[in-house]
N, CA, C and O atoms as CSV, one atom per row, in Angstrom:
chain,resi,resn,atom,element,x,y,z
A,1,UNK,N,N,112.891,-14.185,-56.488
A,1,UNK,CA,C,113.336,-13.208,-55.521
A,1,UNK,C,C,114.615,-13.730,-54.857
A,1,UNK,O,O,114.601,-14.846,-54.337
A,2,UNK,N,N,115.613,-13.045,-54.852
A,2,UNK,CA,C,116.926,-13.560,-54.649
A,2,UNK,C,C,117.281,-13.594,-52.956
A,2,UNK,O,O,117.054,-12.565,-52.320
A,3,UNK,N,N,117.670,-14.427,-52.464
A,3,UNK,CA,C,117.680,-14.523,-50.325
A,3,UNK,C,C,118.546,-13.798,-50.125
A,3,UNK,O,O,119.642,-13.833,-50.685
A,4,UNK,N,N,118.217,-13.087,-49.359
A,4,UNK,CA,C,119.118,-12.282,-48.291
A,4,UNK,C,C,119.567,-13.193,-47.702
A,4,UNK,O,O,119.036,-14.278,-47.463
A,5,UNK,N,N,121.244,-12.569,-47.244
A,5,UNK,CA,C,121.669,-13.729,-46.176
A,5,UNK,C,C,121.742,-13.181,-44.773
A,5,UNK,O,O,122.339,-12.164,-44.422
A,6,UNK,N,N,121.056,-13.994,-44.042
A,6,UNK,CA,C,120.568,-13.649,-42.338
A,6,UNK,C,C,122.186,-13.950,-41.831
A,6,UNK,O,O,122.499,-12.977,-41.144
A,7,UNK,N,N,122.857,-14.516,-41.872
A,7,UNK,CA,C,124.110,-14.786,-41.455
A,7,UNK,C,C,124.485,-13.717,-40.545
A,7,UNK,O,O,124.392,-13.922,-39.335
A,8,UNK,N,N,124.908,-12.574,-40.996
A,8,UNK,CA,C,125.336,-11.534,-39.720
A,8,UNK,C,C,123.938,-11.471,-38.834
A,8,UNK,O,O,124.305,-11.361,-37.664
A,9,UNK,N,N,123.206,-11.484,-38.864
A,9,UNK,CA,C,121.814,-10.962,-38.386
A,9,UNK,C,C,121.878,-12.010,-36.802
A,9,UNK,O,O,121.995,-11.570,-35.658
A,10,UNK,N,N,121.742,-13.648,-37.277
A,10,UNK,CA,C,121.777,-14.343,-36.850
A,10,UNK,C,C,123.129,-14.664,-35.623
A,10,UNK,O,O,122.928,-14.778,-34.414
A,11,UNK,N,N,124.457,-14.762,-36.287
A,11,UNK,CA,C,125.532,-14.552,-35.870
A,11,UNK,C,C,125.427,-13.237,-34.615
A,11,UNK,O,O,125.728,-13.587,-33.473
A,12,UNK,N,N,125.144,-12.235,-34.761
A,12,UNK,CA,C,125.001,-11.212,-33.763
A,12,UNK,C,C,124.372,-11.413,-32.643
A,12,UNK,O,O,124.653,-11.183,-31.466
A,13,UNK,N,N,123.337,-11.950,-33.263
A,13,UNK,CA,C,121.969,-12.490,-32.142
A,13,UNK,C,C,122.651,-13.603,-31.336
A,13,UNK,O,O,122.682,-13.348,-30.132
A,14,UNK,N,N,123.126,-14.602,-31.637
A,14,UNK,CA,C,123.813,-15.807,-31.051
A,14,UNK,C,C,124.854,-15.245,-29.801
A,14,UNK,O,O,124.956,-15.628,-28.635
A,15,UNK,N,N,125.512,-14.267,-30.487
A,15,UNK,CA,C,126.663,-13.674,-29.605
A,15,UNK,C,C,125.649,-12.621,-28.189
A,15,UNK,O,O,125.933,-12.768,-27.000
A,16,UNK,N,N,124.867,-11.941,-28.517
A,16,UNK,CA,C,123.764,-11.540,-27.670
A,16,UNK,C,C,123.315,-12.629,-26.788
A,16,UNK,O,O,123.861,-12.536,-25.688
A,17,UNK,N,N,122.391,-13.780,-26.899
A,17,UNK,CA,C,122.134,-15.293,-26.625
A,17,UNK,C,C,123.227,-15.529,-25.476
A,17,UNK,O,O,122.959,-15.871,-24.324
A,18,UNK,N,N,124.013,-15.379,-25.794
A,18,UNK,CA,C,125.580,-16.282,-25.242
A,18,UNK,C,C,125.894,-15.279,-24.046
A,18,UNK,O,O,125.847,-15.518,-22.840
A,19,UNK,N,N,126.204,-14.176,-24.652
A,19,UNK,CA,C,126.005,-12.681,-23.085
A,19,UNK,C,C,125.679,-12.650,-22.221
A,19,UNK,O,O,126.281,-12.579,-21.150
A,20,UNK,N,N,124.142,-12.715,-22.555
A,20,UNK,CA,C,123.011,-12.994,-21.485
A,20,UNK,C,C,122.953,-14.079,-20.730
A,20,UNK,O,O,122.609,-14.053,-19.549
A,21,UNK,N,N,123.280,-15.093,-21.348
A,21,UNK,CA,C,123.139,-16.667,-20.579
A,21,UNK,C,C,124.480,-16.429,-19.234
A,21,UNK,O,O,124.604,-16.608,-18.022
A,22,UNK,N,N,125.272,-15.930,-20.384
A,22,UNK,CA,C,126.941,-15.620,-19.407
A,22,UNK,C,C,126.568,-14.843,-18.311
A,22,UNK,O,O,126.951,-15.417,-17.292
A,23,UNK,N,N,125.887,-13.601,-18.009
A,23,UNK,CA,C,125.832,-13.052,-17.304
A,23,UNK,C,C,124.730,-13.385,-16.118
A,23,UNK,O,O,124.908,-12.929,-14.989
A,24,UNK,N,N,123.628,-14.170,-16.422
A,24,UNK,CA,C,122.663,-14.766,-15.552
A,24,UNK,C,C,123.348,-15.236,-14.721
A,24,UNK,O,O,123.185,-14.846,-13.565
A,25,UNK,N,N,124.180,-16.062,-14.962
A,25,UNK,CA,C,125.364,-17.255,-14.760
A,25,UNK,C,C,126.109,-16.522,-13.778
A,25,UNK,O,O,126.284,-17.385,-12.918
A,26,UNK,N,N,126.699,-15.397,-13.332
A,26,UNK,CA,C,127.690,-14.471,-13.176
A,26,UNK,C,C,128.925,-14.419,-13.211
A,26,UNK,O,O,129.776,-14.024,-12.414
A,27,UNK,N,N,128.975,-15.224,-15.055
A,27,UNK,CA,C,130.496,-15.745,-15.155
A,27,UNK,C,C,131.098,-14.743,-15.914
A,27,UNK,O,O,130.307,-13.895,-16.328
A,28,UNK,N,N,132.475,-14.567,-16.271
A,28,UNK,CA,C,133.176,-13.540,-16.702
A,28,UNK,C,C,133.509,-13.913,-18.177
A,28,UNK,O,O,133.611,-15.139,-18.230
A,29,UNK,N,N,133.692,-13.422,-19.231
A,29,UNK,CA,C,134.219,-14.014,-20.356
A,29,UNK,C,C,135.349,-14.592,-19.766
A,29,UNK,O,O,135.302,-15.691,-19.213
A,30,UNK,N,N,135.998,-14.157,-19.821
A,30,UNK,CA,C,137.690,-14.850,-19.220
A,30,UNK,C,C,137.206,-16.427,-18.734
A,30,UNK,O,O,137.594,-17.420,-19.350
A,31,UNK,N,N,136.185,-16.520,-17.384
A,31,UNK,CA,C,135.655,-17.810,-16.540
A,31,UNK,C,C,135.044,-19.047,-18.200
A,31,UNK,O,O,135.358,-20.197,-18.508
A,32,UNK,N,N,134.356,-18.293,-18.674
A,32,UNK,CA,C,133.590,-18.911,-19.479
A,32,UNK,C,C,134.679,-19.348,-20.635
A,32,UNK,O,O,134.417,-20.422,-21.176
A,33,UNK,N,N,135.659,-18.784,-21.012
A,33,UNK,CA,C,136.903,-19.158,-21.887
A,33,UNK,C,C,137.112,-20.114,-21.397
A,33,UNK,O,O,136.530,-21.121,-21.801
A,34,UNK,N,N,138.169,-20.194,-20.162
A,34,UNK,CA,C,138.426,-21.312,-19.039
A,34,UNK,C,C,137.457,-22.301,-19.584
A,34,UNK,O,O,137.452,-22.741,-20.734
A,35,UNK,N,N,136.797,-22.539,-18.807
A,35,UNK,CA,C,135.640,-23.828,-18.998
A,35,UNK,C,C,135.418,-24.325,-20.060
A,35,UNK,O,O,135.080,-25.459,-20.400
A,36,UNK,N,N,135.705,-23.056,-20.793
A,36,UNK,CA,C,135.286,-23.676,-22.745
A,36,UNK,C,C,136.124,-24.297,-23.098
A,36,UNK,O,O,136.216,-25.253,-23.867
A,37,UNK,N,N,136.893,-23.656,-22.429
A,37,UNK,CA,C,138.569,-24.219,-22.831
A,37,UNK,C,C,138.916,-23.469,-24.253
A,37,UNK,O,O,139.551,-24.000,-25.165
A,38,UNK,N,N,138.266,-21.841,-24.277
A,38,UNK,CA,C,138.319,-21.185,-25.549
A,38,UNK,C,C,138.960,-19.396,-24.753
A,38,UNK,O,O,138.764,-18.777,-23.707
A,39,UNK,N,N,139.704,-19.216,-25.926
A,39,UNK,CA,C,140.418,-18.248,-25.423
A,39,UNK,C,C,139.107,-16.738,-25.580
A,39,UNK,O,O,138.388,-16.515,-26.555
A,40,UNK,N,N,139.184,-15.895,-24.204
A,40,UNK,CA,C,138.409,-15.302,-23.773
A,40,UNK,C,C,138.171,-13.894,-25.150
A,40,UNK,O,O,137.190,-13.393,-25.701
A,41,UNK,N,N,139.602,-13.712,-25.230
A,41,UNK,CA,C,139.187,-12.573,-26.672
A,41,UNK,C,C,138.075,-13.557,-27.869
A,41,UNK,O,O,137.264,-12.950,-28.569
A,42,UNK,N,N,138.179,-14.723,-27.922
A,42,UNK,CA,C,137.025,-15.582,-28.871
A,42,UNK,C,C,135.722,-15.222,-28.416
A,42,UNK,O,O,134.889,-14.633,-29.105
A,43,UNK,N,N,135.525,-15.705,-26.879
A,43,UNK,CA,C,134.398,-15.586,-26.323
A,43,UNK,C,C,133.968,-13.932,-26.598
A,43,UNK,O,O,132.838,-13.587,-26.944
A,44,UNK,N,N,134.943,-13.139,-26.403
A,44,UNK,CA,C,134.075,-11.319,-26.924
A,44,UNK,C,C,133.627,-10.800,-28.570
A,44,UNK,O,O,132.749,-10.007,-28.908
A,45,UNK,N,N,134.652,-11.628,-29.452
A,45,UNK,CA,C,134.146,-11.775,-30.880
A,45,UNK,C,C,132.818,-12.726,-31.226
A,45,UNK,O,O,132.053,-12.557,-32.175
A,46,UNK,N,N,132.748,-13.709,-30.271
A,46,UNK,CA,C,131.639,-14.545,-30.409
A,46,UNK,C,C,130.642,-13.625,-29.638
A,46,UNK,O,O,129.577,-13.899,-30.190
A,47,UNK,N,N,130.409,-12.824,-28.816
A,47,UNK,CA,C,129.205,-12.088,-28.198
A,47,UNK,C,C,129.203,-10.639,-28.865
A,47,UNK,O,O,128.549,-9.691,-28.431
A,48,UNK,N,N,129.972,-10.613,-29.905
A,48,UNK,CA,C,129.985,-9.249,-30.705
A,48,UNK,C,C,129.518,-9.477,-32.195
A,48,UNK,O,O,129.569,-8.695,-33.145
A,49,UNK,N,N,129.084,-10.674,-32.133
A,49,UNK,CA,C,128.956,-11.229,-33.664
A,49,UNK,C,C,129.810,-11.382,-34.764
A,49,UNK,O,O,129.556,-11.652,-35.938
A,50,UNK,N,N,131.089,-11.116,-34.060
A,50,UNK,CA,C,132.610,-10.825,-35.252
A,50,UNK,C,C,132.726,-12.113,-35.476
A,50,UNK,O,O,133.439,-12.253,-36.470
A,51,UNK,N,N,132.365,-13.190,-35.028
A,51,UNK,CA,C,132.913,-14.913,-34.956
A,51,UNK,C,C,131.573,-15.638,-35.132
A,51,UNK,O,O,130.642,-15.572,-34.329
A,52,UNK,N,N,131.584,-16.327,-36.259
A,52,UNK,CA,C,130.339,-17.369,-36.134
A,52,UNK,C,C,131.268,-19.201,-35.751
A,52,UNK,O,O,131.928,-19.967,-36.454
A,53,UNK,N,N,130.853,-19.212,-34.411
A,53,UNK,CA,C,130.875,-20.651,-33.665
A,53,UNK,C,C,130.908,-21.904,-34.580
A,53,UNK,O,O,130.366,-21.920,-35.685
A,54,UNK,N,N,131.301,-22.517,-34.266
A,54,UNK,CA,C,131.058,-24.011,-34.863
A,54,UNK,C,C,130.334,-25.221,-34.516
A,54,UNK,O,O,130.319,-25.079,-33.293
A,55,UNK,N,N,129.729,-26.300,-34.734
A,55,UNK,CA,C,128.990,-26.795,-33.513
A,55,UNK,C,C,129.918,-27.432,-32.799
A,55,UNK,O,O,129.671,-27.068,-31.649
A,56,UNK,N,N,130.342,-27.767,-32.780
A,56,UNK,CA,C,131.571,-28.138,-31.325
A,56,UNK,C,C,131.306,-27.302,-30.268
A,56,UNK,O,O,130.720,-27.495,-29.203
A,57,UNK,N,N,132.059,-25.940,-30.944
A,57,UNK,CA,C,132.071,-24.807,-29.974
A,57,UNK,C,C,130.672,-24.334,-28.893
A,57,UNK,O,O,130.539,-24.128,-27.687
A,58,UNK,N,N,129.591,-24.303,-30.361
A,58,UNK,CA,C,128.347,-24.147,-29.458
A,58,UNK,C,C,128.019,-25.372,-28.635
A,58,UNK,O,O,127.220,-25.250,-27.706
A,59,UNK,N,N,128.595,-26.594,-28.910
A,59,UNK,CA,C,128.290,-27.221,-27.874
A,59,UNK,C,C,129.038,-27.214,-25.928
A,59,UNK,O,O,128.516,-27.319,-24.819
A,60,UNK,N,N,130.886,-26.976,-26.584
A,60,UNK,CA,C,131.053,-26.469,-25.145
A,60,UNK,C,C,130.461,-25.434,-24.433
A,60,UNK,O,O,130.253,-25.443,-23.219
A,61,UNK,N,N,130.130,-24.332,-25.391
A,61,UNK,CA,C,129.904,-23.344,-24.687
A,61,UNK,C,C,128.010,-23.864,-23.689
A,61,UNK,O,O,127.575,-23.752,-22.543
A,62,UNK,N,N,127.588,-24.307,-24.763
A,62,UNK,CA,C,126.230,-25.017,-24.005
A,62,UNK,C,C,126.431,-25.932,-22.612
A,62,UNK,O,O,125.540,-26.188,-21.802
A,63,UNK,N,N,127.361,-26.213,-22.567
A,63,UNK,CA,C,127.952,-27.362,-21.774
A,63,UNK,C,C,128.451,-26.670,-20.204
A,63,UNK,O,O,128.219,-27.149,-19.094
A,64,UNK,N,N,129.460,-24.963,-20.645
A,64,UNK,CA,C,129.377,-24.741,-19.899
A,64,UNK,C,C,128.382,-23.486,-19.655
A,64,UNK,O,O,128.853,-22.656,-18.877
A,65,UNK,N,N,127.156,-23.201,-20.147
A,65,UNK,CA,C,126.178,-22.064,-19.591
A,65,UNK,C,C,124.977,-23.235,-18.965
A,65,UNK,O,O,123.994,-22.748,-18.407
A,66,UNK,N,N,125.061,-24.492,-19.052
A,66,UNK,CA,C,124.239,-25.232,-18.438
A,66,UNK,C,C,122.664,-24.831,-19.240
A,66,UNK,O,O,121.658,-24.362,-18.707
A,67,UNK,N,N,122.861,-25.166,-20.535
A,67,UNK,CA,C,122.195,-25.159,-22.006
A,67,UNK,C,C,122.260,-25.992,-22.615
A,67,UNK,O,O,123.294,-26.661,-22.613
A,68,UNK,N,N,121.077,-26.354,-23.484
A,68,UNK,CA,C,121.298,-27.539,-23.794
A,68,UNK,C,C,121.967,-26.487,-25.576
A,68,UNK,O,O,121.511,-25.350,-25.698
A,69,UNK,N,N,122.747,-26.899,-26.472
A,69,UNK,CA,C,122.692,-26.277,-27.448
A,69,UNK,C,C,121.878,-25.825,-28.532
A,69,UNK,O,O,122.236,-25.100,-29.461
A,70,UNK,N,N,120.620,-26.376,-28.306
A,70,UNK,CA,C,119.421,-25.875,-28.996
A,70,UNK,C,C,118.676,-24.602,-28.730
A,70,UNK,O,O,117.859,-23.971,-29.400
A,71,UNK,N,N,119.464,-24.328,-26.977
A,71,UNK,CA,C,118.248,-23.854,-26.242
A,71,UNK,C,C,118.995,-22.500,-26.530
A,71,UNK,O,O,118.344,-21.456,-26.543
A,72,UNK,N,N,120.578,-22.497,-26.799
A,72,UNK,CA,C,121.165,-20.811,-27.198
A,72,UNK,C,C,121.125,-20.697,-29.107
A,72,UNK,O,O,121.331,-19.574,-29.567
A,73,UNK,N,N,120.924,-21.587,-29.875
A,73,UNK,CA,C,120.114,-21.358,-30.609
A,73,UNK,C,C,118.824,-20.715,-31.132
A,73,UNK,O,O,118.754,-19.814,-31.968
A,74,UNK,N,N,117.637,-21.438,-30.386
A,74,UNK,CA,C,116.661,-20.918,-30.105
A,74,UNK,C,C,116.364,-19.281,-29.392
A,74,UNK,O,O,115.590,-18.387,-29.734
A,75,UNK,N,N,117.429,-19.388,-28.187
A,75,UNK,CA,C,117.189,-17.691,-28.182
A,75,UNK,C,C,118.203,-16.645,-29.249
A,75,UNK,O,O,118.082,-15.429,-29.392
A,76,UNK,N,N,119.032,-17.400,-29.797
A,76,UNK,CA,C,119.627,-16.702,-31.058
A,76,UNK,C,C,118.607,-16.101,-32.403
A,76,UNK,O,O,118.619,-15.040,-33.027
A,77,UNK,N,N,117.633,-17.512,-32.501
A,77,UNK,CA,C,116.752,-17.342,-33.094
A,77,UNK,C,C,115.418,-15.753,-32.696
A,77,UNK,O,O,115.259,-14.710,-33.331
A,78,UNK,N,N,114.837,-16.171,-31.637
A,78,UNK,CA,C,114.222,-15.334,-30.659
A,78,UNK,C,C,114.717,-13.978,-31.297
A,78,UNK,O,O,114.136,-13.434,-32.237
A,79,UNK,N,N,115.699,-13.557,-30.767
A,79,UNK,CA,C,116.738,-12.214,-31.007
A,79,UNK,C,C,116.603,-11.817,-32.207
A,79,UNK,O,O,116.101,-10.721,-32.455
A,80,UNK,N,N,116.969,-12.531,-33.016
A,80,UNK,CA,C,117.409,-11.833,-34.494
A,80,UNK,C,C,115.615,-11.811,-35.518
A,80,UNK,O,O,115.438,-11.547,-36.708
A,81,UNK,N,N,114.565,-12.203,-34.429
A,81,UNK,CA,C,112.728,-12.135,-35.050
A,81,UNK,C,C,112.905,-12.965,-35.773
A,81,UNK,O,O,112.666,-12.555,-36.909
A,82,UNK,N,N,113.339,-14.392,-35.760
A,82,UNK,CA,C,113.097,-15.270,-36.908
A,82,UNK,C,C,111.994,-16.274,-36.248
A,82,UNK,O,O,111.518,-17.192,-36.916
């Protein structure tokens, strides 16, 4: 039986993950760019699922949602029913 690839599935969910954490937070994409030190149109392709992250990236961004990077993983995971 040949695998589907979860890739967009996953990728979407991550960018969802990342939203939510952002907005608990009551930071702005733009704020959360800043801090990432990642330009804010990235941060809206990365919460739109258009951009799959790198671990670097998921790690600043963990760094600045006060996450550990497993933990926006894990609700990436969560999201997408895996």
């Amino acid at each position: 039986m040949p695998r589907t690839n979860p890739t967009p599935r996953l990728q979407k969910a991550f960018g969802e993950a990342v939203r939510a954490r952002r907005q608990e937070l009551g930071l702005s994409q733009e704020d959360l760019g800043f801090e990432a030190e990642l330009h804010r149109t990235y941060i809206s392709q990365l919460e739109r699922g258009l951009k799959s992250p790198s671990l670097a990236t998921i790690e600043q961004l963990a760094q600045v949602l006060k996450a550990k990077p497993s933990d926006l993983v894990r609700a990436a995971e969560k999201l997408a029913g895996r």
